[in-house]
C-alpha positions in Angstrom: 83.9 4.3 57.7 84.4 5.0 54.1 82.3 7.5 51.8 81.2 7.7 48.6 79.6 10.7 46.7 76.7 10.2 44.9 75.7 12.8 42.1 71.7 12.7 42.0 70.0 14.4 38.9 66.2 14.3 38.6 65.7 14.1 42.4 62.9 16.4 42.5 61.0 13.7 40.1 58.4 11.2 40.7 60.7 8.2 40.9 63.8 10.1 41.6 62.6 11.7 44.8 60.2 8.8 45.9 61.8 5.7 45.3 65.5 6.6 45.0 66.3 9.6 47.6 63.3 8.6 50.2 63.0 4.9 50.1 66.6 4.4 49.2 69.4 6.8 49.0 68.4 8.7 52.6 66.7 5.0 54.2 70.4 3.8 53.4 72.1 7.1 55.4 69.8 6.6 58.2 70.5 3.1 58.6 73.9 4.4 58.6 75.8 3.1 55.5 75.6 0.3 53.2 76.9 -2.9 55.3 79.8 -4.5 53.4 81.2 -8.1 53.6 84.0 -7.7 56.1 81.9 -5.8 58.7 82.5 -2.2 57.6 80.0 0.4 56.2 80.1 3.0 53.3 78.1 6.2 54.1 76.8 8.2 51.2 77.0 11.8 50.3 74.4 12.9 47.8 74.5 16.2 46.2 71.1 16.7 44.0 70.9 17.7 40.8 68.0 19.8 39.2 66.7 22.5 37.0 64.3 24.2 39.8 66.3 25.9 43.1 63.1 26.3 44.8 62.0 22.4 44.2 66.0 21.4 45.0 66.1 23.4 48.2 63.0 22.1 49.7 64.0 18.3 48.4 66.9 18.6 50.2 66.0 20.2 53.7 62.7 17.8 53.9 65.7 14.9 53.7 68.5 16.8 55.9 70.7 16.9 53.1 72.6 20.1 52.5 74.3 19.9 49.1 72.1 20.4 46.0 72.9 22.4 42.3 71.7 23.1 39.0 74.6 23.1 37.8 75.5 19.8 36.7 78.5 20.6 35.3 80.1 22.2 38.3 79.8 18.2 39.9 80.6 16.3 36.8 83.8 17.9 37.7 84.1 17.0 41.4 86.0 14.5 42.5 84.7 14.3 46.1 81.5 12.3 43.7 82.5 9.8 42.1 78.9 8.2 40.9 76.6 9.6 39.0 72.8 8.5 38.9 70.1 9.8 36.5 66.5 10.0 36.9 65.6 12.4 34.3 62.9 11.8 31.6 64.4 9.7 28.9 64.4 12.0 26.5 67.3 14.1 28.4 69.3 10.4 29.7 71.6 9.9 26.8 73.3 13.2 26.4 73.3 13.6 30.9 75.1 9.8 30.5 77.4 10.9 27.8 78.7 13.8 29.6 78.7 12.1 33.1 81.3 8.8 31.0 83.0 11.5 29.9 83.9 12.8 33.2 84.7 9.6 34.3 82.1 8.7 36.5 80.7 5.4 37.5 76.9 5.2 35.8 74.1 4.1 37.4 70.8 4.9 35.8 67.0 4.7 35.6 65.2 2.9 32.4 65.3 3.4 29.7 69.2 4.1 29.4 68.0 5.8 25.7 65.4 6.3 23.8 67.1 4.2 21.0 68.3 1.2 20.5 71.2 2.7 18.6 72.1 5.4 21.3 71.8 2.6 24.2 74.5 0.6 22.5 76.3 3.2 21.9 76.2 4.4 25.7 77.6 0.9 26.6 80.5 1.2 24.3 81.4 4.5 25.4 81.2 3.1 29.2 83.3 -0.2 27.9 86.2 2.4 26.1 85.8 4.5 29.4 86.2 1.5 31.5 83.7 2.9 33.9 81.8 1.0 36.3 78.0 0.8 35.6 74.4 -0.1 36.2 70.8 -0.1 35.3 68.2 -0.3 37.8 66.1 -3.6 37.9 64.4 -3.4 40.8 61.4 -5.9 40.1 63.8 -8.6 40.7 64.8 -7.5 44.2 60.5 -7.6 44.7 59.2 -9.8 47.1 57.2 -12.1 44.8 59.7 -12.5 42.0 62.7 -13.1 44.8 60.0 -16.2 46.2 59.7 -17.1 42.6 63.3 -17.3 42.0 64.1 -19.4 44.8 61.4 -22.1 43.6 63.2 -22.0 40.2 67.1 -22.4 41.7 65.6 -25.4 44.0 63.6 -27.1 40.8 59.8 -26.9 41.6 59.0 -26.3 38.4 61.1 -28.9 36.7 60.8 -27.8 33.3 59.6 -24.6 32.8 57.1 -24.7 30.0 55.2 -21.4 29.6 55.1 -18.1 31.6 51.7 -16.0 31.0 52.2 -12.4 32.5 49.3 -10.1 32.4 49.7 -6.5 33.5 47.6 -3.3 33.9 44.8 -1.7 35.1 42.1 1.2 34.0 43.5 4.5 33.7 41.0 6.9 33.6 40.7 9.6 30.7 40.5 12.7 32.7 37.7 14.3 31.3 35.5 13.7 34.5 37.7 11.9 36.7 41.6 12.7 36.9 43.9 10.6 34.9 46.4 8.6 37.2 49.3 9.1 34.9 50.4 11.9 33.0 49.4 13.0 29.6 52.9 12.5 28.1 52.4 9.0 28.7 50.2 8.9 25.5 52.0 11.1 23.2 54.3 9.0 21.1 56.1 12.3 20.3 56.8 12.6 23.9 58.2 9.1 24.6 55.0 8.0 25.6 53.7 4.3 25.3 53.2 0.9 27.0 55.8 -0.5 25.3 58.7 2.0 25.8 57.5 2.0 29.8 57.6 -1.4 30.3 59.0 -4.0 27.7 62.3 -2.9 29.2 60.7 -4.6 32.4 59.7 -7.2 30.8 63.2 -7.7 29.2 65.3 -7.9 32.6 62.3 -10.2 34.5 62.3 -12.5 31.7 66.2 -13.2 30.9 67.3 -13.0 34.5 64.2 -15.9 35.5 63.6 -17.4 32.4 66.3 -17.1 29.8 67.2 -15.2 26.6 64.6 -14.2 24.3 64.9 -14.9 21.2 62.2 -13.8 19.2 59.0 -11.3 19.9 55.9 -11.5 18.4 53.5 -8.2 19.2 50.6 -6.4 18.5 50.2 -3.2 19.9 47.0 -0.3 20.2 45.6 3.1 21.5 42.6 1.6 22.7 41.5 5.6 23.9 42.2 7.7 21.3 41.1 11.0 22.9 42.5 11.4 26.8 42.4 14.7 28.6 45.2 16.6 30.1 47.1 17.9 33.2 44.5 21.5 32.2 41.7 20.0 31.4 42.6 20.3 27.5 41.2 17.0 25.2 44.4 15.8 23.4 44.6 13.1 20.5 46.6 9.9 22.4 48.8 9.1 19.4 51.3 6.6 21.6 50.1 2.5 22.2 48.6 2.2 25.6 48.1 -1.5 24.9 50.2 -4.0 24.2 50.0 -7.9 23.7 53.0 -10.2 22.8 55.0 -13.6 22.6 58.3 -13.6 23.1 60.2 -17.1 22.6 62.9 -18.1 24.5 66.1 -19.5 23.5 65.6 -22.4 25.9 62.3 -22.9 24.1 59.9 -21.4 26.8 57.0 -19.6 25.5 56.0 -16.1 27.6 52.7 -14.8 26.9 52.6 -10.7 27.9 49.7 -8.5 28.3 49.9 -5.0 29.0 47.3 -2.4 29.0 46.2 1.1 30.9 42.5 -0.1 29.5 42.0 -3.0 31.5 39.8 -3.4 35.0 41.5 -5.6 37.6 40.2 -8.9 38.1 43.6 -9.9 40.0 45.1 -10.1 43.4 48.1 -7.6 42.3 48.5 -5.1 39.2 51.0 -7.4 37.7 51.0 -11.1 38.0 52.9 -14.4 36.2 51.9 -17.8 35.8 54.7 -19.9 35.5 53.6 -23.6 34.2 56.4 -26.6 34.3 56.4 -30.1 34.8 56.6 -30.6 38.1 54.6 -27.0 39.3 53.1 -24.0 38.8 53.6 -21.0 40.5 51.0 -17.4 40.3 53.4 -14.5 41.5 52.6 -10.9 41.7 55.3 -8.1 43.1 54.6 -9.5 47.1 52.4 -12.8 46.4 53.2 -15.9 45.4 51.4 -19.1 45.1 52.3 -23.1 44.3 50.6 -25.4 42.7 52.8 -28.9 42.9 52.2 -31.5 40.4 50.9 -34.3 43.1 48.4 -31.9 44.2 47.0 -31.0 41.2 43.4 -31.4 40.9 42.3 -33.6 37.3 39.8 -31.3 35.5 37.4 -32.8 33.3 35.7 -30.9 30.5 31.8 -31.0 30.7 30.0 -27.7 29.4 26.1 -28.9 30.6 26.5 -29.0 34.0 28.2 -26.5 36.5 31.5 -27.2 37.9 31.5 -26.8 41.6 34.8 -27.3 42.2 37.0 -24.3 44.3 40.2 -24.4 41.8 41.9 -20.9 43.7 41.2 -23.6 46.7 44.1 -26.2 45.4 46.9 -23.4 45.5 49.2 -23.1 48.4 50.7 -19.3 49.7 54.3 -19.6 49.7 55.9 -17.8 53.3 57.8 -15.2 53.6 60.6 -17.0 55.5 62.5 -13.6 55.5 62.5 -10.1 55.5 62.3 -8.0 51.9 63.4 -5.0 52.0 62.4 -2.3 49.4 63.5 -3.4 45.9 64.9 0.0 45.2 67.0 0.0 48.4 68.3 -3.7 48.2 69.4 -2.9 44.3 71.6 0.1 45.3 72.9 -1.5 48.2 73.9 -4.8 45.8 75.5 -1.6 43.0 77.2 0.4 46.0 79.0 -3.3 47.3 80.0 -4.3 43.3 81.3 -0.3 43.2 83.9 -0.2 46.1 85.2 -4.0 46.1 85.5 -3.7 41.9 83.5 -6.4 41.1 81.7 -6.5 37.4 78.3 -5.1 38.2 76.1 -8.0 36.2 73.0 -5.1 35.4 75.1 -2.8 33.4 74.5 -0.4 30.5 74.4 -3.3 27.6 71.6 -5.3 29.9 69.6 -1.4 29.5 70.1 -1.7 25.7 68.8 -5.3 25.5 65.6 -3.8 27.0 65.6 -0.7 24.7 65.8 -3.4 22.1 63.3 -5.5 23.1 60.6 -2.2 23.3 62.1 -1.2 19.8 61.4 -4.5 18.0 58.1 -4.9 19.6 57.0 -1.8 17.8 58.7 -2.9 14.5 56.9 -6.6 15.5 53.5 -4.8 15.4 53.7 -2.3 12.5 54.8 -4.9 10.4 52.6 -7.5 11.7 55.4 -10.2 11.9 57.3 -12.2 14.7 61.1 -11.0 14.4 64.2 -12.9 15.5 66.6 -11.5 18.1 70.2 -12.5 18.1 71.9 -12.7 21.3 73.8 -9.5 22.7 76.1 -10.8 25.2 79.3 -8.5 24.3 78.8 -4.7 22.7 80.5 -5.8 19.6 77.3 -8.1 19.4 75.4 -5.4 20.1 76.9 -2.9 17.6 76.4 -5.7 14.6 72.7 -5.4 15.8 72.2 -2.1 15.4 71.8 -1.4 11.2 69.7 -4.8 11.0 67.1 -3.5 14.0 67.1 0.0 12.4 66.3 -1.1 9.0 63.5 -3.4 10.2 61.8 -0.6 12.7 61.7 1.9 9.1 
């Protein structure tokens, strides 16, 4: 059985401990390797990465691992690891990703890659010089309702696919009586903070890898709650968008309505969900549900405002089976990286993907201060991408 070191910085953070070294990175050990195509397995070797030796130490012995540092550094220079993955805030991900391409490590990375559009290009050309192997997490895709969704699109249910209407959220309380569910950086701008820089990177990879390229985003964005309270108590002035509602066209000439909001009550079977409309179908689809609505059994709705319409329209929709077993989306996406890594295929969610999403959050904020739709040209190469850069600077000033 081959190994392969994995360098693992931010461990000791909420997604990095949670979703990558529980749910993932250990699962994968204890299930003892990532199973390749000819039979064999590749066992990991994780050494964690961190600021805190007391938070490290106890990381590491809750998960039986032995190898943790704080001096990143001192592995950036080991051979025996080969990959580096970062989990860190976004603010710290560029220069951590710079120094780790340097080294000559294969990247794989949380979202955003950067907290520009202009350093996430420039993180893919350094990777593309460096001729390194990387990767950006997109783990909705590997969801349970989304990988339902994408089979109905590859066998034609829909037909044509004519509008997507995603609507995303839920309340998130201002922690003056009750505790806020998400930290207060969340709603500082000058901390990264913002609906938009969270999750229009999501909505980037769900949308081109499903429904095609978009082309142009129209959005308007809003601090609903201007005064939030803090981890101490403390009242604080929100100053980053916890709302956010856009269009984005698609090059195929799909339309994809997108709501997004912390201020929103839940009147939904899931926190996220998607209708997709086409000819032929329609599809609702949360992160695990997802329901069909075929064309011959659609009911025929007519409009009549005086009397009360008694008819059961959740009724018509059918629960599409699981026919299989999902694994976590986290897990199956390192598992997918880990078998592109060792039999050197091109890994298809790399760094330039990442920068199509930092894009996408970028121009959404230029789309709303300047209260215009704005065109997106494709970015398909880096040299695309690098042509894109003065143009999307100039129009987010």
């Amino acid at each position: 059985m081959d190994t392969l070191g994995i360098i693992v910085n931010g461990a000791t953070g909420r997604m990095g401990h949670r979703q990558h070294l529980v749910r993932s990175l250990v699962a994968i050990i204890n299930q003892g390797g990532v199973p390749m195509p000819d039979g064999s397995r590749v066992q990991l070797d994780l050494v964690l990465v961190g600021r805190n030796e007391a938070k490290l130490a106890a990381v590491a012995a809750e998960n039986g691992l032995e190898n943790w540092t704080t001096d990143l550094d001192s592995v950036l220079n080991d051979p025996r690891y080969p990959v580096y993955f970062d989990a860190l805030s976004t603010s710290l991900r560029h220069d951590t990703l710079k120094r780790a391409i340097a080294a000559g490590k294969a990247i794989y990375t949380e979202k955003p890659t950067a907290e520009t559009f202009e350093q996430a290009v420039e993180l893919a050309r350094l990777a593309e010089e460096a001729k390194v192997p990387n990767g950006v997490v997109h783990d909705k895709l590997y969801l349970p309702g989304l990988l339902k969704l994408r089979r109905l699109i590859d066998d034609g249910f829909f037909g044509e696919i004519l509008s997507v209407r995603g609507e995303f959220g839920y309340w998130v309380f201002e922690g003056d009586t009750i505790p806020a569910q998400r930290p207060s950086w969340n709603y500082r701008s000058e901390d990264g903070g913002g609906i938009v820089a969270d999750m229009f990177c999501h909505w980037n990879y769900v949308i081109e890898n499903l429904f095609g390229s978009i082309s142009s985003v129209y959005a308007k964005t809003a601090t609903h709650i201007p005064t939030r309270w803090d981890e101490k108590g403390q009242a604080y002035t929100a100053t980053a968008d916890d709302a956010a509602y856009a269009i984005f066209e698609l090059a195929n000439g799909t339309i994809v309505q997108m709501n997004s909001s912390w201020d929103v009550r839940v009147n939904r079977d899931e926190l996220v969900e998607f209708q997709v409309d086409g000819t032929k179908g329609s599809a609702v689809v949360g992160l695990f549900g997802c329901k069909i609505q075929p064309r011959d059994i659609t009911p025929r709705p007519t409009w009549n405002p005086d009397i009360p319409d008694e008819h059961d329209y959740r009724a018509d929709w059918v629960e599409v089976p699981d026919n299989t077993v999902f694994d976590n989306g986290f897990k199956a996406q390192w598992e997918e990286f880990i078998r592109s890594l060792v039999l050197g295929e091109k890994y298809p969610y790399d760094l330039l993907a990442g920068a199509r999403g930092v894009r996408l959050a970028e121009t959404g904020l230029a789309s709303s201060a300047q209260g215009r739709r704005i065109e997106l040209p494709p970015l398909t190469s880096v040299d695309q991408a690098e042509a894109a850069v003065a143009p999307a600077v100039a129009k987010a000033l």
